[in-house]
C-alpha positions in Angstrom: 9.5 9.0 -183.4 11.5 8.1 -180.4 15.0 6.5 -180.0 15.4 4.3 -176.9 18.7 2.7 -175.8 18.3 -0.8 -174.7 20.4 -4.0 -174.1 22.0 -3.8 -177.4 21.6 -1.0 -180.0 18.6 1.4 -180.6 15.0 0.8 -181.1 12.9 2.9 -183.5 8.8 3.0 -181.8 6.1 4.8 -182.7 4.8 6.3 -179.4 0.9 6.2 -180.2 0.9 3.0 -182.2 2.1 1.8 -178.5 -0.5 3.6 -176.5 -3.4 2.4 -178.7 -1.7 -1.0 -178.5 -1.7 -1.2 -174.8 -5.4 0.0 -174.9 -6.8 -2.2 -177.0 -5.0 -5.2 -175.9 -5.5 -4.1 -171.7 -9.8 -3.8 -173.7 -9.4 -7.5 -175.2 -7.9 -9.0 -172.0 -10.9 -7.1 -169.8 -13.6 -8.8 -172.1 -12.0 -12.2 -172.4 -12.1 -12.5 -168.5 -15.1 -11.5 -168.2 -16.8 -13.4 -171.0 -18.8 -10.8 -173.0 -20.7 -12.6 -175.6 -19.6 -10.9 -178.9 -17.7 -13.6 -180.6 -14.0 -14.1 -181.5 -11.1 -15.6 -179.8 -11.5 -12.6 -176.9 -14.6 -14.1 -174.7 -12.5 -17.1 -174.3 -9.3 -16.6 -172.2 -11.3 -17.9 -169.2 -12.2 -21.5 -170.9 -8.5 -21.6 -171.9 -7.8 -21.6 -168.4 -10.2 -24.2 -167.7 -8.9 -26.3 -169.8 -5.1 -26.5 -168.7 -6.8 -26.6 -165.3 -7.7 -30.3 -165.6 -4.3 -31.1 -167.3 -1.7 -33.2 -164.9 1.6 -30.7 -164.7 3.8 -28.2 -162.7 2.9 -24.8 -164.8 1.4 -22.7 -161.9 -2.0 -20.8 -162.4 -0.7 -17.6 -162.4 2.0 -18.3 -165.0 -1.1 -20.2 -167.4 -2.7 -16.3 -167.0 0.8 -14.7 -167.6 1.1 -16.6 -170.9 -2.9 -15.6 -171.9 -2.0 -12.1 -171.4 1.3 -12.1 -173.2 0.3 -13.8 -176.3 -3.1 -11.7 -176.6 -0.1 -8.4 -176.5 1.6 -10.1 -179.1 -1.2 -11.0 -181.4 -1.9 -7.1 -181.0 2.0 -6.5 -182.4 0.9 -8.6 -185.5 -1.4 -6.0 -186.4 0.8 -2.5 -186.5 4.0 -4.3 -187.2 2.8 -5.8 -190.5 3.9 -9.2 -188.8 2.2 -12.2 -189.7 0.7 -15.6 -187.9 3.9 -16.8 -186.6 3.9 -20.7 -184.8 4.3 -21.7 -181.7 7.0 -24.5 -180.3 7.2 -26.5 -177.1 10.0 -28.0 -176.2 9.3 -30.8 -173.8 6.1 -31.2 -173.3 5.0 -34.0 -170.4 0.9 -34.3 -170.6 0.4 -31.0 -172.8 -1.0 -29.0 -169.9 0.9 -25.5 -171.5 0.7 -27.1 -174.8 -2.5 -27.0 -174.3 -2.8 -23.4 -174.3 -0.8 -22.4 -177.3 -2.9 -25.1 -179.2 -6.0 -23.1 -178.3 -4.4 -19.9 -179.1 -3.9 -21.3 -182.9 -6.9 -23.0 -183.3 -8.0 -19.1 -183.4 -5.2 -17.5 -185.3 -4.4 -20.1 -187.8 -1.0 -20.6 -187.1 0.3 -24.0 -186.0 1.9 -25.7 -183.1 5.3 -28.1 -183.0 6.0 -30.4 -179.8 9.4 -31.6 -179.4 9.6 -34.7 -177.1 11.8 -37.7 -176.9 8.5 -39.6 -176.2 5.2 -37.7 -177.1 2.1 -39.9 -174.7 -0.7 -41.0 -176.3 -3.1 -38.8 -174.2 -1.0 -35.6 -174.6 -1.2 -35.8 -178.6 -4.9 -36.9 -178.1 -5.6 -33.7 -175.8 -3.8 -31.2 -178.2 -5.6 -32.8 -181.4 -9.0 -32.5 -179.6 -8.6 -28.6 -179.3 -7.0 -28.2 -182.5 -5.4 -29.6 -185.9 -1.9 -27.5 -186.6 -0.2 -29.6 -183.7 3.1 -31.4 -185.4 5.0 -33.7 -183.3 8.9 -34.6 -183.5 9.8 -37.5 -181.1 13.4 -36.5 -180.7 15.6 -34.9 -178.3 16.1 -30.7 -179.3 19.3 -31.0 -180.1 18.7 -32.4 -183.1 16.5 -29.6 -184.8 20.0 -28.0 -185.9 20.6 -30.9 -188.0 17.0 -31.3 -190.0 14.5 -29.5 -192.1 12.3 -27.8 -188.9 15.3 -25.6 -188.1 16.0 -24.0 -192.0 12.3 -23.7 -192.6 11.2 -21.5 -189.4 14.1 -19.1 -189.4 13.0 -16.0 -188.0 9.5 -17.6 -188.6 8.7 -18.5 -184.1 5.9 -16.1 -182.1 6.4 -18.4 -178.6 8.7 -20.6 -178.1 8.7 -22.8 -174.7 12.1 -24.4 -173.1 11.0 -27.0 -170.8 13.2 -30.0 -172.2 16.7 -31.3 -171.0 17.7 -28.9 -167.7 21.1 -29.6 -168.5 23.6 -26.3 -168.3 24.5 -27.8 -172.4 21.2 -28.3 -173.0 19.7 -24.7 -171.8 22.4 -23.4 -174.0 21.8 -25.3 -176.9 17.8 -24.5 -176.8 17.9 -21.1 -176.7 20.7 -20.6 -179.3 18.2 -22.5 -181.1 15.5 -20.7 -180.1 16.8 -17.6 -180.9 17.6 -18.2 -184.6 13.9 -19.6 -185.0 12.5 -16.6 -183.5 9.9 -13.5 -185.0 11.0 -10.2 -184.6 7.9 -9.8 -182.0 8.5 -13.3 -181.0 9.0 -14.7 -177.3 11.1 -17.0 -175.4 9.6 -18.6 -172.0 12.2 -20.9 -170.1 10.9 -23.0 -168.0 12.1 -24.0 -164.3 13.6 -20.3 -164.0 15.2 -19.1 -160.2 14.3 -22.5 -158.3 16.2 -24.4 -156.1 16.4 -27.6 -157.8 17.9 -26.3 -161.1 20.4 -23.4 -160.6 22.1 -24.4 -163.6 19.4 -23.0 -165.8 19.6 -19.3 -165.0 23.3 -20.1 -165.1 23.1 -21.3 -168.3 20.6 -18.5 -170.0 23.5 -15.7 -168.8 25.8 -17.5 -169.5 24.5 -17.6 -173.3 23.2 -13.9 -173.0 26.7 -12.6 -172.0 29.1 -14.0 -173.8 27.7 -15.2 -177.2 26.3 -12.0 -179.8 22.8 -12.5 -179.2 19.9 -10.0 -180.1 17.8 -11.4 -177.3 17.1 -9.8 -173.7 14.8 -10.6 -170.5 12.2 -8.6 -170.4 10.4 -10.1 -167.9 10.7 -12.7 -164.8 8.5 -14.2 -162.4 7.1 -17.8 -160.9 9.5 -19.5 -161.9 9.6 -18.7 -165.6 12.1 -15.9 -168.0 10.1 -14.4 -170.7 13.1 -13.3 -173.6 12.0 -11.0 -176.3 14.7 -9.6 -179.6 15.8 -6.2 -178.9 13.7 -4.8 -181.4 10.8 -5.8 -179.6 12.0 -4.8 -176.1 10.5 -1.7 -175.6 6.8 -2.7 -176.6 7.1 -5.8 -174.2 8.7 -3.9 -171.1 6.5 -1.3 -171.6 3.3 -3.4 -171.9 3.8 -5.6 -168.8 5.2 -1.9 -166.6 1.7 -0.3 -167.8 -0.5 -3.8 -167.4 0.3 -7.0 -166.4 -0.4 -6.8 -162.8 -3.7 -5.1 -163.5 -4.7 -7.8 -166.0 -3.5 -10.6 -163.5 -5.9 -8.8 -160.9 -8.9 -9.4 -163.2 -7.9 -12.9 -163.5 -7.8 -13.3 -159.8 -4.0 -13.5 -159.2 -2.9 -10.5 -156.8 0.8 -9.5 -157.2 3.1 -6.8 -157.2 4.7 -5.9 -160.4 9.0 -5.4 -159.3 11.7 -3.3 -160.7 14.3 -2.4 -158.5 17.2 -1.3 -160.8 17.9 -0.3 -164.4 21.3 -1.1 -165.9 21.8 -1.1 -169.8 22.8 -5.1 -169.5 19.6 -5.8 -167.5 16.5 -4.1 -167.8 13.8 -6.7 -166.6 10.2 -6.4 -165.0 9.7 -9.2 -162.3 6.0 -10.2 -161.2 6.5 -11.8 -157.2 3.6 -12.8 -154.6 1.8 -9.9 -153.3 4.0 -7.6 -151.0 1.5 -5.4 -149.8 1.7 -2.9 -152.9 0.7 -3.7 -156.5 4.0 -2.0 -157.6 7.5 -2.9 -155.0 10.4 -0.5 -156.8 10.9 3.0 -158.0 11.6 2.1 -161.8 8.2 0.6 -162.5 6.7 1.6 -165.5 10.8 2.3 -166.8 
């Protein structure tokens, strides 16, 4: 067994269940983009993509492959960690085109969906309900899931959750506090609108709340726009996944980038995924 110092505290990982882990899931990935006809949720990454494809909305291509990849390393988690089907939450949700893919990813697992919207559309529930039937809908603003029954009954119990609501500096906060308390051990956080120009208060607001509040959660990843938050316990499978992977996996999915880690410190410890800079890795602490 190895003991590895992250953000907060110490992690306890079995070294081979990782390796056979990264195998298996880097083997799923290979076969789902390339469509091999055996059956199961793994020939299908590439109609996911498809589908989100034809789905008005700003989540770039390369993040839609991101998530595929991500959730396909999670799902492997479920199986050596004795985890269950955890669900999936989207907060703010437009015309569903991310929703979209969670909703396929439980219409294979069995786990459900929620969408949190002030206003839900017609063709977004309609889209979500063709692909499968574990979508629930709240039409009400976030803040309010403290205060009713969704909150006390998914404590601990979230795989993915999505922050693309309010992009107020409060209403960052209040999500991910949220967030966090609904969260899996092995579960992720993706926030939305991450490092652009037009919201600066948002990576404000997410260190802001990782800083100064007692939280369990760390970045383990950043890139096109998006943060990808994972609990401490979990850090060391996620880091490691996407330092051994993600840019190889993004590759066979036909997004060329370079895989970026420029600095270790015990507060930050995050991959970042950039546009191509003439190398597949930029950074001596790749792989770290």
């Amino acid at each position: 067994m190895a003991y590895t110092p992250i953000r907060r505290g110490w992690v306890e990982t079995d070294n081979i269940t990782i390796r056979f882990t990264f195998w298996l899931v880097a083997y799923f990935v290979h076969r789902s983009i390339h469509a091999i006809a055996m059956g199961g949720f793994v020939v299908q990454i590439a109609e996911v993509l498809e589908r989100q494809r034809h789905v008005e909305g700003m989540l770039m291509e390369v993040s839609a492959a991101v998530w595929c990849i991500l959730l396909e390393a999670q799902h492997a988690s479920w199986q050596w960690s004795g985890d269950h089907a955890r669900d999936y939450l989207e907060i703010g949700t437009f015309k569903g085109k991310a929703a979209s893919i969670l909703a396929s990813f439980t219409a294979e697992y069995g786990n459900r969906l929620a969408i949190v919207d002030p206003e839900v559309r017609p063709e977004t529930r309609s889209l979500l309900d063709s692909i499968t039937s574990t979508v629930s809908y709240m039409e009400m603003r976030s803040e309010f899931l403290a205060q009713g029954d969704f909150l006390r009954a998914n404590l601990r119990n979230l795989a993915w959750a999505h922050i693309d609501g309010m992009h107020s500096f409060a209403a960052v906060v209040s999500d991910v506090s949220l967030c966090e308390q609904m969260l899996g051990d092995y579960g992720i956080i993706c926030i939305d609108d991450f490092h652009t120009d037009l919201y600066p208060q948002i990576p404000a607001a997410v260190y802001k709340y990782l800083y100064t509040t007692p939280t369990d959660l760390c970045v383990f990843l950043v890139g096109f726009n998006k943060a990808y938050l994972c609990r401490n316990v979990a850090f060391r499978y996620f880091s490691e996944f996407v330092g051994k992977n993600i840019h190889w996996s993004l590759k066979e999915l036909g997004h060329l980038v370079s895989l970026v880690k420029t600095g270790r410190h015990s507060q930050f410890d995050a991959h970042a995924i950039a546009p191509f800079q003439g190398e597949h890795t930029f950074g001596a602490y790749v792989g770290q």
